[in-house]
C-alpha positions as CSV (number, residue, x, y, z in Angstrom):
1,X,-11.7,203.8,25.8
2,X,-9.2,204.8,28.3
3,X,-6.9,201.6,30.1
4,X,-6.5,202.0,33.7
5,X,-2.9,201.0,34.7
6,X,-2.5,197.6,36.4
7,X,0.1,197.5,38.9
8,X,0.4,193.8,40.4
9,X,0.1,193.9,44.0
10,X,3.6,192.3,45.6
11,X,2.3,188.4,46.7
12,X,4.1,188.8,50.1
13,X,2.9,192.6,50.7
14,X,0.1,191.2,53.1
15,X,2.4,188.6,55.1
16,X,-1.1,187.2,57.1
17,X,-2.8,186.4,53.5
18,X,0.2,185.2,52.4
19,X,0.6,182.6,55.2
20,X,-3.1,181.7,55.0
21,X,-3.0,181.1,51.1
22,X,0.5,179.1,51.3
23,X,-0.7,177.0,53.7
24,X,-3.9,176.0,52.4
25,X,-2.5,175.8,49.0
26,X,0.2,173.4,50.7
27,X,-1.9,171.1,52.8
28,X,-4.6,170.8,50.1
29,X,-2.4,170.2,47.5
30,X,-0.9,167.4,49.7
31,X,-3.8,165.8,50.0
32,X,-4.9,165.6,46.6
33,X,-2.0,164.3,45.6
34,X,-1.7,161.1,47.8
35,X,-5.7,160.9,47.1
36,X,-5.1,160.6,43.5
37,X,-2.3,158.1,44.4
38,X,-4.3,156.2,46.2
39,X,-7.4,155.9,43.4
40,X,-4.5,155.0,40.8
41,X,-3.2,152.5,43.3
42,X,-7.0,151.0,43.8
43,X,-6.9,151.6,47.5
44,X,-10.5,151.1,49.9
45,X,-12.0,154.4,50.3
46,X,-11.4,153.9,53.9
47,X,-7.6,155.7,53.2
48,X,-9.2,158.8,51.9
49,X,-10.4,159.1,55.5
50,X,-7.1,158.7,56.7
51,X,-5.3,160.8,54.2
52,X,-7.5,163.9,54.6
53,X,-7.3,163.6,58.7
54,X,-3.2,163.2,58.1
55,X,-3.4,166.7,56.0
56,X,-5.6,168.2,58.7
57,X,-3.2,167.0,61.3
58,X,-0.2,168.3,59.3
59,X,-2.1,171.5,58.8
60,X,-2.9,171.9,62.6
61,X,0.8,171.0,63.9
62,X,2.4,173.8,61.6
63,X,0.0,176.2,62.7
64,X,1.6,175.7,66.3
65,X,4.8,175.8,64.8
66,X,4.6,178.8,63.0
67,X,3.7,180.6,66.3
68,X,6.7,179.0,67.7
69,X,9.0,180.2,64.2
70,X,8.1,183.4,65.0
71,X,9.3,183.8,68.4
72,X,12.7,182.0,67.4
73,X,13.9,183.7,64.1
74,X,15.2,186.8,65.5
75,X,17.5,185.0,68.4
76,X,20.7,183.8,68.1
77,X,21.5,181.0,65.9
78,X,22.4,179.1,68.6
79,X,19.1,179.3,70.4
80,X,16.8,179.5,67.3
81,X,18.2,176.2,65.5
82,X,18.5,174.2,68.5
83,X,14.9,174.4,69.9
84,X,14.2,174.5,66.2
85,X,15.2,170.9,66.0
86,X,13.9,169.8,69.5
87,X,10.7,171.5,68.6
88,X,10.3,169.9,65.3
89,X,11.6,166.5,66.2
90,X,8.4,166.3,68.9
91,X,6.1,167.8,66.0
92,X,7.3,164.9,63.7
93,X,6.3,162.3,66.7
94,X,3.0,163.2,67.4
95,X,2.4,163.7,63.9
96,X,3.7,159.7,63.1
97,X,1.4,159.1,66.4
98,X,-1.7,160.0,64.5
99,X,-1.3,158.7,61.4
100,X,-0.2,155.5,63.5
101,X,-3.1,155.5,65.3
102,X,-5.7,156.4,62.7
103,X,-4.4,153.3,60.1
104,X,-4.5,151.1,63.4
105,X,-8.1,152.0,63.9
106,X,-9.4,151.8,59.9
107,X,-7.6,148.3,59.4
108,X,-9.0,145.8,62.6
109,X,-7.8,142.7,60.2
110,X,-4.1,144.3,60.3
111,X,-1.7,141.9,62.2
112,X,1.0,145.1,62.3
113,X,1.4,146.3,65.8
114,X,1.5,150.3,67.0
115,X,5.2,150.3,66.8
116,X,6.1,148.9,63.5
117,X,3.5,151.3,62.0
118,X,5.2,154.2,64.1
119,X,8.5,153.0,61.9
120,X,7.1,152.7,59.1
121,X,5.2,155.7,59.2
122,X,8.2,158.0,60.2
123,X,10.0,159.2,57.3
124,X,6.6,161.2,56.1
125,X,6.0,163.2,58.7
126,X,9.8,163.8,59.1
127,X,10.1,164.9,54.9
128,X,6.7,167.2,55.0
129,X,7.2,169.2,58.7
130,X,11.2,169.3,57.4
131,X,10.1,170.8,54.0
132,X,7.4,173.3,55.7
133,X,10.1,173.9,58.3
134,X,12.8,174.9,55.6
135,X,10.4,177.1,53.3
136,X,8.9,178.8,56.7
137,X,12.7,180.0,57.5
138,X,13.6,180.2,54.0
139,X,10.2,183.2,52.8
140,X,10.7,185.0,56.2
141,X,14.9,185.5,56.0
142,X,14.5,186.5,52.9
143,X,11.6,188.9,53.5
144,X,13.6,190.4,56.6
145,X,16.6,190.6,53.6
146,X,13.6,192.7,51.4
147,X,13.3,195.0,54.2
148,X,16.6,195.3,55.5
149,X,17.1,196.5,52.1
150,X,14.4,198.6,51.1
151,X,15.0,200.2,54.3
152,X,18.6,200.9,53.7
153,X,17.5,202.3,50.1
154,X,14.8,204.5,51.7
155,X,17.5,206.4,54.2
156,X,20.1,206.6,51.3
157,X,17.1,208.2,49.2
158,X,16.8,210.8,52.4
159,X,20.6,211.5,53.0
160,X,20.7,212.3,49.5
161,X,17.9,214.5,49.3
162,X,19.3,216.0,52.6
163,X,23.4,216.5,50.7
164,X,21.0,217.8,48.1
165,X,18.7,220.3,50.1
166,X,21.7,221.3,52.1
167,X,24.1,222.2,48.6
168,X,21.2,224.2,47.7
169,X,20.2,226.2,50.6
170,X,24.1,226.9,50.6
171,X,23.5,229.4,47.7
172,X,21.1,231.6,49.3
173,X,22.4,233.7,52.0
174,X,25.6,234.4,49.5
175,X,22.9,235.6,47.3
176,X,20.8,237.5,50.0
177,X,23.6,238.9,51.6
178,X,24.7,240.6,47.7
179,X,21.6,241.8,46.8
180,X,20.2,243.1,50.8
181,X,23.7,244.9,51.0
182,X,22.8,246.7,47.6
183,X,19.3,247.7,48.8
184,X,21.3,248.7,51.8
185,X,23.4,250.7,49.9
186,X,20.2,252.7,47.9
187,X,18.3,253.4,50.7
188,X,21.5,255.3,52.2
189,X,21.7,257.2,48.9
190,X,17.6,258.1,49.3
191,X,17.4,256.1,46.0
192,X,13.5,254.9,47.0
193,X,12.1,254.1,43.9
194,X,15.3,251.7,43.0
195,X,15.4,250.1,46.1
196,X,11.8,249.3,46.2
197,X,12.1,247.9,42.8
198,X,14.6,245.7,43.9
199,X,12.5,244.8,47.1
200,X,10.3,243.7,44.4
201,X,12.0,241.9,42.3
202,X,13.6,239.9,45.4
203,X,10.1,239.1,46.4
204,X,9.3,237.6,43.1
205,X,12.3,235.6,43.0
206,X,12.0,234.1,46.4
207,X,8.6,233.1,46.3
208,X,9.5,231.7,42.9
209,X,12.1,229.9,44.3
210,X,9.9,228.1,47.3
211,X,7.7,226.2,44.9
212,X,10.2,224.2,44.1
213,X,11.9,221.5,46.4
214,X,15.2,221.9,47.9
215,X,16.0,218.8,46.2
216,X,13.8,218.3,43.6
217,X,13.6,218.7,39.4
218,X,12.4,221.2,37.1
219,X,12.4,221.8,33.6
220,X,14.7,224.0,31.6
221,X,12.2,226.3,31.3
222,X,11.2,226.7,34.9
223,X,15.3,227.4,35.6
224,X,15.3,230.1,32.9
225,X,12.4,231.9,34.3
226,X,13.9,231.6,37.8
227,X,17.2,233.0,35.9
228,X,15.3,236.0,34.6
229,X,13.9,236.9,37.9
230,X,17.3,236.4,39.2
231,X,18.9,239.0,36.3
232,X,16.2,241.0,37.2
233,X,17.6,242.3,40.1
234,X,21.3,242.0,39.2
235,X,20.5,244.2,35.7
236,X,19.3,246.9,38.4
237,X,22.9,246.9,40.1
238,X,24.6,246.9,36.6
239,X,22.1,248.4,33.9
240,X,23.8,248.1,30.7
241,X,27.1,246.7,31.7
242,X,24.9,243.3,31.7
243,X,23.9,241.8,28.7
244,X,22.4,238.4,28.1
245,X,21.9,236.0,25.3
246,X,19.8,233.0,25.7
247,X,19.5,230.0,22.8
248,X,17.4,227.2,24.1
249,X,16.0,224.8,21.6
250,X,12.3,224.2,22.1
251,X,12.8,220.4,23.0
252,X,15.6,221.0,25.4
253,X,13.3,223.2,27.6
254,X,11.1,220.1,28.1
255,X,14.0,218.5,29.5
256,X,14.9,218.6,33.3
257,X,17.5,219.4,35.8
258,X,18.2,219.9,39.4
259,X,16.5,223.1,40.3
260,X,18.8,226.1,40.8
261,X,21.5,225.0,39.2
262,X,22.2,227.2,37.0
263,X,21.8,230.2,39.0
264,X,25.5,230.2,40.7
265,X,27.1,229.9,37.1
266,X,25.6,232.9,36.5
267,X,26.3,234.8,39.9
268,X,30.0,233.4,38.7
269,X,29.7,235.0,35.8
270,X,28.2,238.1,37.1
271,X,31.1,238.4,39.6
272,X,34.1,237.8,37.2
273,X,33.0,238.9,34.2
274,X,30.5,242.2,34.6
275,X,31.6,243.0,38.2
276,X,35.5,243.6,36.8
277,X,34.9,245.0,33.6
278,X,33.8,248.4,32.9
279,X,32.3,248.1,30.0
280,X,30.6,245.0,31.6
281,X,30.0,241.4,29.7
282,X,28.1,239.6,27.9
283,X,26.2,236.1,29.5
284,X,24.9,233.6,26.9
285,X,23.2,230.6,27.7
286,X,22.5,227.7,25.5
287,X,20.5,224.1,25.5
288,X,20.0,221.9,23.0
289,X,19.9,218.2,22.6
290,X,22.7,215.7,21.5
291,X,21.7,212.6,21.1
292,X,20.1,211.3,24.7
293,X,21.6,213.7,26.4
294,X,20.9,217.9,27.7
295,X,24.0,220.1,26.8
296,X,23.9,223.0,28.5
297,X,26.2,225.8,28.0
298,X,27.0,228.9,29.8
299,X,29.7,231.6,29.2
300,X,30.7,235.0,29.3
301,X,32.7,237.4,27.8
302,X,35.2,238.5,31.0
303,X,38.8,238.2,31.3
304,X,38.5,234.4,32.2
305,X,41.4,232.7,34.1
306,X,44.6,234.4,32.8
307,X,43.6,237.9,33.3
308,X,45.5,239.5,36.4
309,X,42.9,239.4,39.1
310,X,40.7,236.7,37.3
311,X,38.7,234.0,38.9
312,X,40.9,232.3,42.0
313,X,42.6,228.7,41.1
314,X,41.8,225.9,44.0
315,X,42.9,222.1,42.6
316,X,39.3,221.2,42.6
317,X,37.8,220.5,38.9
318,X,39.5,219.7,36.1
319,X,39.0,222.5,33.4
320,X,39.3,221.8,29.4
321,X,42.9,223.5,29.2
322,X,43.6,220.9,31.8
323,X,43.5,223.9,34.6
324,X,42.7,223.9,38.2
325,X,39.7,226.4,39.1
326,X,37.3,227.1,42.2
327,X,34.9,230.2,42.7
328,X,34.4,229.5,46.2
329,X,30.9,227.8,46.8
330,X,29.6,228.2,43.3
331,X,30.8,225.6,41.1
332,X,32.1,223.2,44.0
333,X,28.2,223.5,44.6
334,X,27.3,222.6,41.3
335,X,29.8,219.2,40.6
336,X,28.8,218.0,44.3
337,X,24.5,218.8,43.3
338,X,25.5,216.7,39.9
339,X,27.2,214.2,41.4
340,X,24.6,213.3,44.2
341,X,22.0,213.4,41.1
342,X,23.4,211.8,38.8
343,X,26.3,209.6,39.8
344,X,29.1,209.2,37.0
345,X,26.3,209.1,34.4
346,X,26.9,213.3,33.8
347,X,29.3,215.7,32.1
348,X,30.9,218.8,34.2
349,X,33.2,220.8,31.9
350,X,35.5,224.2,32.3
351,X,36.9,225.8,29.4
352,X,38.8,228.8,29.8
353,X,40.7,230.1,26.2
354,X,43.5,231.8,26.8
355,X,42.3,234.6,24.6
356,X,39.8,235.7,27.3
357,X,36.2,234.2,27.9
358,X,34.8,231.6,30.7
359,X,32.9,228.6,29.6
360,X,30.9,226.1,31.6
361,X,29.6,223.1,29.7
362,X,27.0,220.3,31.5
363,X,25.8,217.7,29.8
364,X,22.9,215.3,31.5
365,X,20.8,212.8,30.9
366,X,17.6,214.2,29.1
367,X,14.2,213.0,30.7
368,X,11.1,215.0,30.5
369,X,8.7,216.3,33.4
370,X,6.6,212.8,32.9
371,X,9.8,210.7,33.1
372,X,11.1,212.6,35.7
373,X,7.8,212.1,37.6
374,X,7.7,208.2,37.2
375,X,11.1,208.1,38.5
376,X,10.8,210.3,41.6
377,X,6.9,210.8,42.5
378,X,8.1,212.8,45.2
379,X,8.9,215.3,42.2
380,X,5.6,215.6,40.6
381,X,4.8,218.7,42.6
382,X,8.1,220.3,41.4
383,X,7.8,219.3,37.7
384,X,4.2,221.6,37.1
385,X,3.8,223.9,34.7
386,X,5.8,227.5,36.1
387,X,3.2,229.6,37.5
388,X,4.0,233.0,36.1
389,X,6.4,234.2,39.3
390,X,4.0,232.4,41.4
391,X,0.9,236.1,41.0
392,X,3.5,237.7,42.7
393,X,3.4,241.6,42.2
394,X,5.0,242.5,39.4
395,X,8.4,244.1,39.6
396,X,8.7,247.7,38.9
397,X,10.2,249.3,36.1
398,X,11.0,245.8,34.4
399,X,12.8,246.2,31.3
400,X,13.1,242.7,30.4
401,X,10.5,240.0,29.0
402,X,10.7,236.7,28.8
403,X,12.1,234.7,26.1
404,X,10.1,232.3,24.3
405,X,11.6,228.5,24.1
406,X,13.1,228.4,20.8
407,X,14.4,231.8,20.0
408,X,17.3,234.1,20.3
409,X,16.9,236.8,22.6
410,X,19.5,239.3,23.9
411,X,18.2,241.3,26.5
412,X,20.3,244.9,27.3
């Protein structure tokens, strides 16, 4: 038989109940307690009487005084402690004035006048209204502290998801603007049946592409399908100067990452690798676990750094031959999107072998869909199952299939 989750309900989440239970649970057990002094102590019955009207006298006075609390705790010190004091000093008299007056009327025989059982009656009101006083103050600052800082927590969770929303929306127009001026360029040479099928394949990878949230996860296997939709249309620009090579173990798939973020590594790569060349390059991909942690590796086969017209230099990430190197908004793109989701608790690594070749190595913390999902509901739409290009229209002409998880596939 299936076990429902129990998920304690926070005691304070209903403030109202809260007061309500406190305070009974405070008078009441006040009241037995002196009760059960008085029995051990052989007292008349008679002080039962009088012990149970002092609780309900207690418990009536904080009532008003809670009211009062309430107006006062967000003023200025100044203001809130001294009426504080005044209030509660006049809360402790009439409190001492009933109990005075009730012992007066119970014991006839008592020689004790109305003042000396004032006196002598003081120091109890003064310890129990001080002690409600104290906790009263003590629960709500520190509630207002809870709030303050779930609140601060909340907007720190939505600027983040906004740095995050806004690095990856950066990508698109440079993408849109490549692949529109290419269409652009085929329709000028009457090349109809090409351009449509990059119309198509465009189609398929936006809509592919909206499913998943700006700032939100999705599995390895979600980003490669997204990559082949993306290759798609660059393979149409470069036929068989393009050539991929993708080695992703089975288990790494299941793992997840911040959605489009491997895309610009290959645009990079695309750009300074098969743009340059004309016998085009090779793009390899790879994933595979090591120890608790997601290595993912991409390279390619172009001139690298140290080729004469090679990727720009910008002192902006450190590479592994201890290099500077920036493409612009790609890879800038990529350490701020890591950084925002993962802190310092991620790997971002360049090497660049002076023999030729470009190598980008990330390694992250590996969490599957359901992990991912208890950590960030707000992800659980994201981190479905890929819906086959989202019954988009299939693209035309498509010489590529997909790669199974697990496999080595090189698609020319």
């Amino acid at each position: 038989m299936a076990v429902l989750p129990f998920e304690p309900t926070p005691f304070f989440a209903n403030k109202n109940r809260a007061f309500w239970t406190m305070q009974f649970a405070g008078w009441g057990g006040a009241f037995l307690l002196r009760a059960m002094a008085a029995i051990a102590n052989q007292q008349p019955p008679s002080l039962l009487l009088q012990l149970l009207i002092s609780a309900i006298t207690g418990f009536s006075v904080t009532l008003v005084l809670s009211v009062i609390y309430r107006e006062l705790i967000n003023r200025r010190p100044v203001i809130t402690w001294g009426i504080t004091a005044f209030v509660l000093a006049l809360s402790v008299g009439l409190y001492t004035f009933v109990d005075a007056w009730v012992l007066q009327l119970t014991r006839t025989n008592d020689d004790t006048s109305f003042t000396q059982l004032l006196i002598g009656l003081f120091y109890l009101p003064m310890t129990l209204l001080g002690a409600w006083s104290a906790l009263y103050y003590a629960i709500n600052f520190f509630l207002q502290v809870e709030e303050q800082a779930d609140r601060l927590e909340r907007l720190e969770m939505q600027a983040t998801s906004a740095q995050l929303a806004m690095l990856r929306y950066q990508l698109n127009p440079h993408f849109l603007f490549n692949t529109l001026n290419s269409i652009s360029t085929l329709v000028l040479l009457k090349q109809t049946e090409p351009a449509n099928a990059m119309l198509t394949r465009l189609s398929s990878f936006l809509r592919h592409t909206l499913l998943t949230q700006a700032s939100g996860k999705v599995t390895l296997a979600q980003e490669v399908e997204t990559l082949q939709l993306y290759l798609g249309i660059e393979r149409m620009r470069f036929e068989e100067r393009l050539r991929t090579e993708f080695r992703i173990e089975p288990e790494a798939a299941k793992g997840c990452l911040p959605s489009m973020l491997l895309q610009p590594l290959v645009e990079n790569a695309i750009k300074y690798a098969v743009s340059p060349q004309e016998e085009g390059a090779r793009i390899s991909l790879s994933a595979q676990l090591v120890g608790t942690r997601l290595r993912i590796t991409v390279s390619d086969t172009g001139p690298g750094l140290h080729a004469k017209g090679g990727r720009p230099h910008l002192p902006d990430a450190v590479t592994g031959d201890n290099q500077a190197v920036s493409t612009g908004v790609g890879l800038p793109n990529i350490r701020d999107r890591l950084a925002q989701a993962y802190g310092d608790n991620h790997l971002f690594e360049i090497r660049t072998p002076p023999t030729g070749g470009f190598t980008v190595i990330i390694e992250l913390p590996y969490e599957t869909a359901r992990e991912a999902r208890e950590n960030d509901p707000s992800a659980a739409a994201t981190l479905q199952p890929p819906p086959h290009a989202l019954d988009a229209p299939k693209p035309v002409s498509s010489p590529e299939q997909p790669i199974p998880n697990g496999q080595i596939g090189t698609v020319t």
